[in-house]
C-alpha positions in Angstrom: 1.5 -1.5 49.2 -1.1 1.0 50.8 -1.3 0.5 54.9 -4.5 0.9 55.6 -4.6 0.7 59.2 -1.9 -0.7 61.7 -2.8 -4.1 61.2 -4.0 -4.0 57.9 -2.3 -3.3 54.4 -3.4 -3.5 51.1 -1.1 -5.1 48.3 -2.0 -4.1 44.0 -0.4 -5.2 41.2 -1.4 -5.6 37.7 -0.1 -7.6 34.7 -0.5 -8.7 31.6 0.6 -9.9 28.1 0.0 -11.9 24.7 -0.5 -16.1 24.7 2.6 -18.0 25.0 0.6 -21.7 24.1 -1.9 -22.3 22.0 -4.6 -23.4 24.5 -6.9 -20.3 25.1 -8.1 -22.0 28.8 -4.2 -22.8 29.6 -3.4 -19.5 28.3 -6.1 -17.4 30.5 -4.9 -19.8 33.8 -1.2 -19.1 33.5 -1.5 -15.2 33.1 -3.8 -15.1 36.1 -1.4 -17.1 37.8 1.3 -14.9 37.0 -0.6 -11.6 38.2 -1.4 -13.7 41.1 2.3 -14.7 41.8 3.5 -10.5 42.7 0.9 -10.8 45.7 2.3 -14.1 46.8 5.9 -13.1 46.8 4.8 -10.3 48.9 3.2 -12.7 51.6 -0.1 -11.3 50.8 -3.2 -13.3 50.4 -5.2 -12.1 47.1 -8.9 -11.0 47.5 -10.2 -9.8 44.6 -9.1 -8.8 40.4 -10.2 -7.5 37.6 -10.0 -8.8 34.4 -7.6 -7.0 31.7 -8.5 -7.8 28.3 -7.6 -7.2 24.4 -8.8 -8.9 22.0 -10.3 -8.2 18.5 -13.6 -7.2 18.2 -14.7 -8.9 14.9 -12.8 -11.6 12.5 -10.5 -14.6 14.0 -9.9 -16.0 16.5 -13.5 -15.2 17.5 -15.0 -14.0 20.9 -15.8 -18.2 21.8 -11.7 -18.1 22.1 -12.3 -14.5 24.4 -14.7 -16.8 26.7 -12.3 -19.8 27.2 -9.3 -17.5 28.2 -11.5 -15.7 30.7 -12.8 -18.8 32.4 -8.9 -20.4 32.3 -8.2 -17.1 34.1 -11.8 -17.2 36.4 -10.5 -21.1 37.3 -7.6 -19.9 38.4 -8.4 -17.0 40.8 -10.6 -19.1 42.3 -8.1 -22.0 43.0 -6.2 -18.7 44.1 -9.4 -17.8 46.8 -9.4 -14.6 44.7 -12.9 -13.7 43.5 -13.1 -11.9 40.3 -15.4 -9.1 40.2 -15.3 -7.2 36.6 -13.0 -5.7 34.3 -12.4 -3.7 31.0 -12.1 -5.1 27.6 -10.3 -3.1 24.5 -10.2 -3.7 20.9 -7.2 -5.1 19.5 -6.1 -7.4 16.7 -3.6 -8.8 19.0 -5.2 -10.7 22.0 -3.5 -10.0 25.7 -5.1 -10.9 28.8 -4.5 -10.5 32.2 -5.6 -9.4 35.8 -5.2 -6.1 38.2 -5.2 -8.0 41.7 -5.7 -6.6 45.3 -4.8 -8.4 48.2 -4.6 -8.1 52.2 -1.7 -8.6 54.5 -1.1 -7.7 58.2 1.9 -5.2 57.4 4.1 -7.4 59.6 3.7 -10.3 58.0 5.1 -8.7 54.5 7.9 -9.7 52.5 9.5 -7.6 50.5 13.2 -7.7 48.2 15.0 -6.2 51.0 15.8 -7.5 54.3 18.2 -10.5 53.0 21.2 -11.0 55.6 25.0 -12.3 54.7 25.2 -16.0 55.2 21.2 -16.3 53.9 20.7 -19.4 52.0 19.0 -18.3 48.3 16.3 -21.4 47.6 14.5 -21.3 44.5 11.0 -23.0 44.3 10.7 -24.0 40.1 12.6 -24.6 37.2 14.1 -22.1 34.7 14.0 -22.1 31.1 10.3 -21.1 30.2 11.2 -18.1 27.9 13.4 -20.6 25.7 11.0 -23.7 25.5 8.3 -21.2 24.5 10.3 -19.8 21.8 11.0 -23.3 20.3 7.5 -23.8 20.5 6.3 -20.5 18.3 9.2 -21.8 15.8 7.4 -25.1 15.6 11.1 -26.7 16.8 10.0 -27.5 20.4 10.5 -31.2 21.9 7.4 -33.3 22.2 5.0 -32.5 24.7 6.8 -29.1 25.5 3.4 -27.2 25.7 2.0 -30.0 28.3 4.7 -29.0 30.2 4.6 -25.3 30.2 1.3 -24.8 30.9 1.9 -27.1 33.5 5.0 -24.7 35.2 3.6 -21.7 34.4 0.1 -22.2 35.8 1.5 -23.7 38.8 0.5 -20.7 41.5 3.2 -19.5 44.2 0.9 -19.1 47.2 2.5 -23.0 48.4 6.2 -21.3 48.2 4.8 -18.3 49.7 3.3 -20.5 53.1 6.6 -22.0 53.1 8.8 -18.1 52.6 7.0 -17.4 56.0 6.7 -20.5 57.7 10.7 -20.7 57.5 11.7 -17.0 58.6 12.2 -15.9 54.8 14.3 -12.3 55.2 13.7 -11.3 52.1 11.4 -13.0 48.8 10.7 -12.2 45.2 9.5 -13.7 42.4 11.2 -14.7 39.1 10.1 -13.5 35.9 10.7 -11.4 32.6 13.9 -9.9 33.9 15.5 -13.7 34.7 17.0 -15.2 37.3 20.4 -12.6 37.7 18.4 -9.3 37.5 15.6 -10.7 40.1 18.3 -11.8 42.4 20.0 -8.9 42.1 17.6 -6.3 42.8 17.5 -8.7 45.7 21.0 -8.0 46.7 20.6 -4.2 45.9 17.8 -3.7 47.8 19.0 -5.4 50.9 22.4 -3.7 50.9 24.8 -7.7 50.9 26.1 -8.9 48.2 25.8 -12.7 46.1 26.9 -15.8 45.0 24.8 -18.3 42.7 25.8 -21.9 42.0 25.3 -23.2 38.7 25.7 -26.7 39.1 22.6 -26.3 41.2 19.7 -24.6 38.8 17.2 -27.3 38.0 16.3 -26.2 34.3 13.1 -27.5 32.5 13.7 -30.6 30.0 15.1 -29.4 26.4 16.2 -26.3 27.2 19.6 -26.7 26.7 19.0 -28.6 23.5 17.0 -25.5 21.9 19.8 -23.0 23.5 21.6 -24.6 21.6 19.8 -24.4 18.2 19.4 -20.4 18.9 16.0 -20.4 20.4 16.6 -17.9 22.8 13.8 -15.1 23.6 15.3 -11.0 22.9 14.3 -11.1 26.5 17.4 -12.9 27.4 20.0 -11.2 25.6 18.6 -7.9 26.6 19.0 -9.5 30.6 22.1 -10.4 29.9 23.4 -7.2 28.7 22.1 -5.5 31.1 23.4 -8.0 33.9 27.2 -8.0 32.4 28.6 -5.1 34.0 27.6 -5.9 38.0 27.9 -9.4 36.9 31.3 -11.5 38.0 31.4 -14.9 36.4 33.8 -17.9 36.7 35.9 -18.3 33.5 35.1 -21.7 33.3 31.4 -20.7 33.0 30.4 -19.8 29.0 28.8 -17.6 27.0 25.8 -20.2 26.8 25.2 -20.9 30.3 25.5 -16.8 30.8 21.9 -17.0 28.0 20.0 -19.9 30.4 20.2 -18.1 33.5 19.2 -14.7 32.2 16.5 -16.6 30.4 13.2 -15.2 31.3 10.3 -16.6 32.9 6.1 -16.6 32.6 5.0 -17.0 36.9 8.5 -18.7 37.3 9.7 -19.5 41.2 9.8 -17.1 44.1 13.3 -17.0 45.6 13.6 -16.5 49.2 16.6 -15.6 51.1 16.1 -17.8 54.0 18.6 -18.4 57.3 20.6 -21.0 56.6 19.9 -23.4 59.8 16.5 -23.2 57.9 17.2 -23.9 54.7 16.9 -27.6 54.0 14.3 -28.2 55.7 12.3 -25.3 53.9 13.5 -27.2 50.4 12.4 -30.8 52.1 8.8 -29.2 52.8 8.8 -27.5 49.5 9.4 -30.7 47.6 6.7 -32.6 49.6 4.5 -29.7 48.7 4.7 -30.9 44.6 7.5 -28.5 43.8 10.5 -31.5 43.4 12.8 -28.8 41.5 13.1 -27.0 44.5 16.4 -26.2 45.8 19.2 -24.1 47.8 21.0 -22.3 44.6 23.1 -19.3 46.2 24.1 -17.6 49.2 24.2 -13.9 50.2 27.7 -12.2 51.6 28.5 -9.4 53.2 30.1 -8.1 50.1 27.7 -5.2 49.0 27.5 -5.0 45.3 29.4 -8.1 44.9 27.3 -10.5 42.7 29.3 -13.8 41.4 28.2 -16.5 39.0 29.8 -20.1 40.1 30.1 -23.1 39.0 29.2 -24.6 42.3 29.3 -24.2 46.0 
């Protein structure tokens, strides 16, 4: 964030990475929707990006490819209001793509990861388990129609959840994605000084992920959250060593999770699901128990 002027502040953020479906249009939309996404959860509105692109030069998969992921991801600013206005474009055998995105926000109107309260109701707006079905689906082992449905959830664009984060008093917001649910929420905690508790029995997860869990589809992404969650992590003994996998699974322009007051916390997920995100839903609560952070079963 750069402030500007009093009642103006600037919001950049860049990001970027390697397909994860085989659809170079689907693939261009969902990585401009996830660079998008880190000026949403900041209740920003994007203006402008610039296109971030590496791809090879000569040979396969050939520079028609190049053009489809570029308009995927010109589609998708624009569906944004985000006009894109040049970029830079490197060499290399293996194709990334992506966008460095500047947006505007009056600086009161900002929402950063600190700022939740004890007794906040955590909602989160989408399902989990992207990083999983899109490993099945490099093995060649995902369910049918499993790439229908990511591109679908991953090109889905926060800006609706973010409208709704300030609409309903959000304290605190962030997005969910690479690091997993349990490191997102708690940088959440750690940055706003309380505490957590996150109920399992409440995570709306994407269909077949447990079933390829279960057959060891599971990104390095998600052990390497886990790990790193384990030692601030309390979980319930009745909760295993799979279920500790899902929810450290990570995401590609997953949910924004907003730490909302809780007299305005159902009615934020009612609007949310009437706003075509039905997996919406109130999955935790912050506590006054700073550098507490527990793993339930449920509520």
């Amino acid at each position: 964030m750069y402030l500007l002027r009093d009642d103006l502040a600037l919001v950049q953020t860049v990001d970027f990475f390697t397909p994860i479906v085989d659809d170079p249009v689907a693939f261009g939309a969902i990585a401009a929707a996830n660079a998008l996404s880190d000026i949403f959860a900041m209740g920003a509105t994007p203006l402008t990006a610039l296109n971030i692109v590496a791809f090879p030069q000569k040979g396969p998969p050939g520079l028609e490819v190049l053009s489809q992921i570029l308009e995927g991801g010109y589609r998708k600013a624009a569906e944004a209001g985000a006009a894109i206005i040049g970029g830079h474009t490197v060499d290399d055998p293996e194709p990334k793509y992506g966008l460095a995105v500047t947006g505007v926000a009056h600086p009161a109107d900002l929402l950063t990861k600190a700022g939740g309260r004890p007794g906040d109701l955590l909602v989160l707006t989408k399902p989990l388990g992207v990083g999983i079905l899109a490993t099945a689906l490099k093995a060649g082992m995902a369910p049918p129609e499993t790439e229908a449905l990511l591109i679908e959830i991953c090109s889905f664009l926060n800006d609706r959840a973010a409208r709704a984060a300030r609409r309903f008093g959000a304290h605190a917001l962030t997005d969910v994605t690479g690091f997993g649910l349990i490191l997102h929420a708690m940088e959440m905690t750690e940055k706003s000084g309380v505490g957590a508790e996150l109920w399992l029995e409440r995570l709306a997860w994407l269909p077949g992920v447990r079933e390829c869990a279960a057959l060891g589809l599971v990104p390095g992404g998600g052990y390497a959250n886990r790990d790193f969650a384990a030692a601030r992590l309390t979980a319930d003994a009745a909760i295993g060593a799979d279920e500790l996998l899902l929810v450290n699974d990570p995401q590609t322009n997953g949910g924004l999770l907003m730490a909302l007051p809780p007299e305005n916390a159902d009615e934020a997920v009612a609007a949310l699901r009437a706003d075509g995100m039905p997996a919406a839903a109130v999955i935790g609560r912050l506590t006054g128990e700073r550098g507490v952070f527990r793993l339930r079963p449920g509520r």
